[in-house]
C-alpha positions as CSV (number, residue, x, y, z in Angstrom):
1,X,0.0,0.0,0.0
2,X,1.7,3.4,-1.1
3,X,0.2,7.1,-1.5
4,X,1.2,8.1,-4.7
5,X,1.4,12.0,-3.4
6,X,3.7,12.4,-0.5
7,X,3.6,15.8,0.3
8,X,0.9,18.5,-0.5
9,X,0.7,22.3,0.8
10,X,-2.7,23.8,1.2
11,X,-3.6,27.7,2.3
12,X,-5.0,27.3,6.1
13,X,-9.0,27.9,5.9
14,X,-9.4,26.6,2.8
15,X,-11.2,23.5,2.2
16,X,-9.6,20.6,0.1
17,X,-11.5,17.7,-1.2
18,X,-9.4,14.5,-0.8
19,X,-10.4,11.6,-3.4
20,X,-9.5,8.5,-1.7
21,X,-9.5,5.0,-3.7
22,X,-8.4,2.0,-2.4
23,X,-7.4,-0.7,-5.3
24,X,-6.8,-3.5,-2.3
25,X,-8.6,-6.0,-1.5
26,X,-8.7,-5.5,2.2
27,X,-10.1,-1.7,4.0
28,X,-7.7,1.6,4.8
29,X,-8.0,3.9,7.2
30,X,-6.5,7.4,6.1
31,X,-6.0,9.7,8.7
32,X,-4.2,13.6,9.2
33,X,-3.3,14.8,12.1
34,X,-0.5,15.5,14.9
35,X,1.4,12.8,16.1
36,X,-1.1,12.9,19.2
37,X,-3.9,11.8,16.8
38,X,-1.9,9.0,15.1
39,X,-1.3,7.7,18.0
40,X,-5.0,7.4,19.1
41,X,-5.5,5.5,15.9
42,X,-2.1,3.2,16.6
43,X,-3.7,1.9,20.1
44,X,-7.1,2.7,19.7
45,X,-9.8,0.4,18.9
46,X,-12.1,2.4,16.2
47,X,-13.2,0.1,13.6
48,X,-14.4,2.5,10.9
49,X,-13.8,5.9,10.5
50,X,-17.1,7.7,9.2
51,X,-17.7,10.8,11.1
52,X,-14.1,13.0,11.3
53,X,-13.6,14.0,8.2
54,X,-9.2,13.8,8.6
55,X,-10.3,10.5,9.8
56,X,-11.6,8.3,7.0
57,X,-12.0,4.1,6.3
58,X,-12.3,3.2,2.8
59,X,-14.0,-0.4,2.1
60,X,-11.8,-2.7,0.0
61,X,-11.6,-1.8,-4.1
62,X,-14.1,1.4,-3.5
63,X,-13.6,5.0,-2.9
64,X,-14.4,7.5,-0.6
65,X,-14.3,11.4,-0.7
66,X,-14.0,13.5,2.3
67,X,-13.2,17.4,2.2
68,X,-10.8,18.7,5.4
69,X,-10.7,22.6,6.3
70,X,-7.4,23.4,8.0
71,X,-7.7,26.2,10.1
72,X,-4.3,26.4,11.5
73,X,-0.9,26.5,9.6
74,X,1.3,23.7,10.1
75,X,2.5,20.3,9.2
76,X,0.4,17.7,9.5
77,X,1.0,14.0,8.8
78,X,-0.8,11.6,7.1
79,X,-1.0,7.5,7.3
């Protein structure tokens, strides 16, 4: 499993509409955040990501589109 973009700058308050597609055969989570939220997602025990919209599960071979609003400037990661 890769992301084909690895890093991506955005102007804070502005939202950006992420196209997720997962060509596997088994579900992804994709997630943004500080290292505080990643690792909530390493130990927690959230089965599916539906309501966050940094936070989102996409089923096996379908795709999912979520749109994120960062209000602060930073770095964030994503997994």
């Amino acid at each position: 499993s890769h992301f084909e973009q690895t890093d991506l700058t955005v102007r804070a308050g502005v939202p950006v509409t992420f196209t997720l597609e997962n060509k596997d055969p088994i579900a992804h989570e994709w997630i943004v955040g500080d290292e505080e939220t990643h690792q909530r997602h390493r130990t927690g025990t959230e089965p599916y990501h539906d309501t966050i919209p940094s936070e989102v599960t996409v089923p096996a071979l379908q795709t999912r589109t979520t749109v994120v609003t960062f209000m602060e400037p930073g770095d964030y990661l994503f997994v």
